[in-house]
C-alpha positions, 0 to 999 in steps of 0.5 A, spaced: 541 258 565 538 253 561 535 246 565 539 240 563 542 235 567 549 235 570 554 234 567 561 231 572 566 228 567 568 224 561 563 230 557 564 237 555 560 243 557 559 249 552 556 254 554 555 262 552 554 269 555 550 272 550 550 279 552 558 279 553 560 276 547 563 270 550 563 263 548 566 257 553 568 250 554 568 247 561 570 239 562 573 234 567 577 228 565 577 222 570 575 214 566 578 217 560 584 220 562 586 214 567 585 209 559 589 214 555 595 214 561 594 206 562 597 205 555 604 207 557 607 206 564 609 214 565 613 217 570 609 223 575 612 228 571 610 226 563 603 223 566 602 230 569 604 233 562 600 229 558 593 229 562 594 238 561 595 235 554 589 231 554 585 237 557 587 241 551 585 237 546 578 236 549 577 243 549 579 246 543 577 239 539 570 241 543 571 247 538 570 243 532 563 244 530 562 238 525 563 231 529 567 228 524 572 233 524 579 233 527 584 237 532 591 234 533 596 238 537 604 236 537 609 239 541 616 238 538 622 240 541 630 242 538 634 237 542 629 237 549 628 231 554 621 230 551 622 228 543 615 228 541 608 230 545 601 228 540 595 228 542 588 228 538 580 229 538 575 227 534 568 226 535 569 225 543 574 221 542 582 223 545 588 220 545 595 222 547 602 220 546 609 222 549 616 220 547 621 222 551 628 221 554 628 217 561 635 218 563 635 225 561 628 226 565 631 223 571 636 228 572 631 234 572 628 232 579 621 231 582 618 238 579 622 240 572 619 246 569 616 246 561 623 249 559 627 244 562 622 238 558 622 242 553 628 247 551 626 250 544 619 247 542 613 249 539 606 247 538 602 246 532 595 246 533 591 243 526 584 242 524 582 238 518 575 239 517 570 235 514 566 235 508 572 237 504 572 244 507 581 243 508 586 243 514 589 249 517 594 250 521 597 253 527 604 254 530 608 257 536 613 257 541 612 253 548 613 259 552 611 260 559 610 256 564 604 252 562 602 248 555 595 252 556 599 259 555 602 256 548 595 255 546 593 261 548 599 264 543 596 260 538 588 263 539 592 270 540 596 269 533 593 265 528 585 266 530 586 274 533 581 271 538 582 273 545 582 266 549 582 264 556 584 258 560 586 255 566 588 247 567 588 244 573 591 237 574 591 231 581 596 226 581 595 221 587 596 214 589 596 213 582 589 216 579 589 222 576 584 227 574 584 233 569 580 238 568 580 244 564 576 251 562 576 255 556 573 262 554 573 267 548 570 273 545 566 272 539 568 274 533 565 280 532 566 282 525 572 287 524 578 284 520 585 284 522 589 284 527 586 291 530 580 287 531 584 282 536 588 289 540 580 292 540 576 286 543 583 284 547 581 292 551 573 291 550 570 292 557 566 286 556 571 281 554 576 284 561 569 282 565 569 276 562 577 274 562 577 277 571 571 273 572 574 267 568 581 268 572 578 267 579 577 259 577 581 257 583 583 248 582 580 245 587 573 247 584 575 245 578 578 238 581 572 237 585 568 231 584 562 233 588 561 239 583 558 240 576 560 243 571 554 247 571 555 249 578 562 252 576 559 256 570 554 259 575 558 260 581 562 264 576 558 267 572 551 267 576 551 275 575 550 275 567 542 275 565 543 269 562 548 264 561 547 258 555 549 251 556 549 245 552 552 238 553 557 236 548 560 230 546 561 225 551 569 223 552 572 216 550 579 214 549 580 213 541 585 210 539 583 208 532 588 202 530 587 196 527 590 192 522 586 194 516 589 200 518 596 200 517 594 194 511 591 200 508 598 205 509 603 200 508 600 198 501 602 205 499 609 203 501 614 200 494 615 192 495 622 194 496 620 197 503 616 194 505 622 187 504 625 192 509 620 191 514 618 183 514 621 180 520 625 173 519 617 170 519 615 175 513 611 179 518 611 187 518 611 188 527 607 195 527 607 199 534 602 204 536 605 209 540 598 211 543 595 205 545 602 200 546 597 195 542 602 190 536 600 189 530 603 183 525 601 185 518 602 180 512 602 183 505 
């Protein structure tokens, strides 16, 4: 295992099992987490969603190899109690949103399950790369019981990359803590679907994936434990294990009034008459950050 210093929360951690053809992605979220949740005064049940949500997007985000690159993830659902989930990563930088129906959430209890918050859903996980190398997408069913299970279903069927990922969340006394491990077989030349059903039996990647599953949520959660100590505990037996720090974590909301200047001027001056208020002001709301802006044009 490379030296480096330790790594605890708010910082992704890559690391690399070169001898199994694997490659990972490990992080906690504490300060960041509790800014993003702060924007919305969420019930137990929708903060829970969205720090698993926040998780996700620091993980696959964190797969981005250029830093002004950008992930965004969107779940949305036919007529269910969540109406639109949207979250986004970009340089470190994450942000998160839910928009959902109180009163309907209030009659599925302390516990709903995905499919009582969801109904028909499905995941769209985009990636718009910098230097002008394009956006591509994929999308899939919410099915299962986790959001990690969608993604997974997202590497399985737009990537054909065999991956891994166990999410664990805390909620108490009003603080919350989310952390999260992803794990992949690397690509390993061979084209198709085929590829994907042969490294999904390749004796290294079942390893990789048992050893991986054992992760229990108490480690995960653990403030006391690094995220170098759970990368070791779990593969200590390999020869050698590489870890690299990755970006630091912030919330990233990137409103501001020359934004939304710079959108609304693209808009006909018959709309944008439609958006004044009394006062000729155009109000704009951001759902991430619960912040008003009041633009003049």
């Amino acid at each position: 295992m490379t030296d480096t210093a330790e790594t605890f929360a708010d910082r992704l951690l890559h690391f690399t099992l070169q001898d199994r053809d694997a490659r990972g992605r490990i992080v906690r979220l504490d300060d960041v987490l509790s800014a993003v949740l702060s924007a919305h005064d969420y019930p137990p049940a929708i903060m829970h969603l969205l720090a698993e949500a926040l998780v996700l997007s620091a993980l696959v985000g964190g797969l981005l190899k250029q830093d002004d690159g950008q992930m965004t993830m969107q779940a949305q659902t036919d007529g269910g109690v969540i109406k639109l989930l949207a979250c986004d990563y970009r340089g470190g930088e994450l942000r998160g949103y839910v928009d959902y129906d109180a009163d309907r959430l209030a009659e599925l209890g302390a516990n709903p399950s995905l499919y009582a918050l969801f109904g028909k859903a499905y995941l769209a996980i985009t990636f718009d790369r910098a230097d002008g190398q394009g956006r591509y997408q994929g999308i899939v069913p919410i099915e299962g019981d986790t959001l990690a299970a969608a993604c997974e279903s997202y590497f399985f069927q737009s990537e054909q990359v065999p991956t891994l990922i166990r999410l664990a969340v805390r909620a108490d006394a009003g603080n919350c803590t989310a952390a999260g491990l992803l794990v992949q077989h690397l690509p390993d030349g061979e084209e198709g679907r085929e590829r994907l059903h042969a490294r999904l039996d390749h004796p290294e990647w079942e390893h990789v994936s048992i050893i991986a599953s054992s992760l229990r949520h108490e480690e995960l959660l653990d403030p006391e434990i690094s995220m170098e100590a759970i990368v070791w505990r779990l593969f200590h037996e390999e020869p050698e294990i590489r870890v690299r720090p990755g970006a630091g974590l912030s919330r990233g909301c990137r409103c501001s009034i020359e934004h939304y200047e710079t959108v609304l001027k693209k808009f006909p001056q018959a709309e944008l008459g439609e958006m004044r208020d009394t006062d000729g002001i155009i109000r704009v709301d951001c759902a991430f950050c619960s912040r008003k802006f009041p633009i003049s044009l």
